[in-house]
N, C-alpha and C positions, 0 to 999 in steps of 0.2 A: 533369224531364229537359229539357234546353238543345235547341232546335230548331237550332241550328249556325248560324245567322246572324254573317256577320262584316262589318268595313266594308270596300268597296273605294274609292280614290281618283280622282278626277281633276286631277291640280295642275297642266294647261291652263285647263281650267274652272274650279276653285274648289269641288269637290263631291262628297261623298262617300254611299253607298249600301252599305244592306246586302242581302245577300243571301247565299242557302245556301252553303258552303263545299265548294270543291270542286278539290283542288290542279291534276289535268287541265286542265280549262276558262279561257282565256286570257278576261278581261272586258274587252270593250272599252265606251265612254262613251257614254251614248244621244244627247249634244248633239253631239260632237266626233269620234265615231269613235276617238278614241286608246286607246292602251292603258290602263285602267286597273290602280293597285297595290294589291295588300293589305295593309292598313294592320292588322285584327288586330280582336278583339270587342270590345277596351276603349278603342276610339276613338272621340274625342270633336271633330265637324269646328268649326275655330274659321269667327266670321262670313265671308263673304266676301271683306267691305267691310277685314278686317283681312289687309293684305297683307305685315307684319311676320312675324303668325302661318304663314300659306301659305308666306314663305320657310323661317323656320325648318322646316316640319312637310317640305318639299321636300329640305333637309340630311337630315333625318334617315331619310325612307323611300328615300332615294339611296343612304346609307351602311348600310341591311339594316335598321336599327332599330323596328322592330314595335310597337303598342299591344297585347301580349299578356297576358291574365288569370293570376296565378299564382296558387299554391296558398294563398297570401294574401290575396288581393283584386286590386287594379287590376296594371297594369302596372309598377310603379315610377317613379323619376324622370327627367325627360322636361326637360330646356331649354324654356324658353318662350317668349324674346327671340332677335334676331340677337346681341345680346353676351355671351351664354352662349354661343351657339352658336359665335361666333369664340373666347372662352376654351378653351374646351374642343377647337377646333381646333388653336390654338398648342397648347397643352400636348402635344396628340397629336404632331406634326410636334417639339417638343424633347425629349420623352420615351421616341418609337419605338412608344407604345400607339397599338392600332389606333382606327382612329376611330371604330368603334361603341361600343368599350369606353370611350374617353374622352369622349361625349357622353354616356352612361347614367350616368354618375358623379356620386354626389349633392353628396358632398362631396368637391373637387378638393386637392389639396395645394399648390396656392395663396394656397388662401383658408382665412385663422385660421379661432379658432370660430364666429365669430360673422357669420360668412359675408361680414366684409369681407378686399378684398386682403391676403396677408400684405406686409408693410415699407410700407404705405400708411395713413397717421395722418389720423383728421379735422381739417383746419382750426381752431384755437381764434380763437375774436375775441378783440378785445382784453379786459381784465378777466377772462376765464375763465379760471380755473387748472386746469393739468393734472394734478391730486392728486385 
């Protein structure tokens, strides 16, 4: 049996904390005072020192996106860079999908299969043929 532990955020400070889950009870940050978010059980807080990650991870608990356990395993697919994070933005804003749905999107219908841009060709040097 799961003792209910979930994480909460602080994306002032940089830091996250688990503790019992309890939807009432507003958490505020033991360093900062601010309000801390519920990020969810299957969150995983990136270093500090990595302030790419902190942005991204600030998109996504802004736009409702949760680290939540499902009847699978982990949470699913989660952006990990700011240029997933702006892809998946455009998309949202030219396609009218809301932007939770469009940052959880593993595979975007921009990108072939093979997960480069679709109409976007690697560079060939000279002497490499494209066959």
């Amino acid at each position: 049996m799961s003792n209910g532990r979930t994480s909460y955020v602080c994306l002032a400070c940089r830091i996250s904390y688990k503790q019992l889950y309890d939807r009432a009870r507003q958490r505020t940050c033991p360093r900062c005072a601010g309000p801390m978010l519920h990020a969810g059980s299957a969150f995983a807080a990136p270093r500090r020192q990595d302030r790419a990650a902190w942005r991204t991870l600030t998109v996504l608990l802004n736009a409702g996106v949760g680290f939540h356990k499902s009847c699978c395993g982990g949470p699913g697919y989660r952006p990990r860079t700011p240029r997933e994070v702006r892809e998946r933005m455009a998309y949202a804003r030219r396609s009218g999908t809301p932007v939770a749905e469009a940052l959880v999107r593993c595979d975007p219908p921009w990108q072939g299969p093979a997960g480069r841009s679709a109409g976007r060709t690697r560079p060939r040097g000279p002497g490499l043929s494209g066959a």
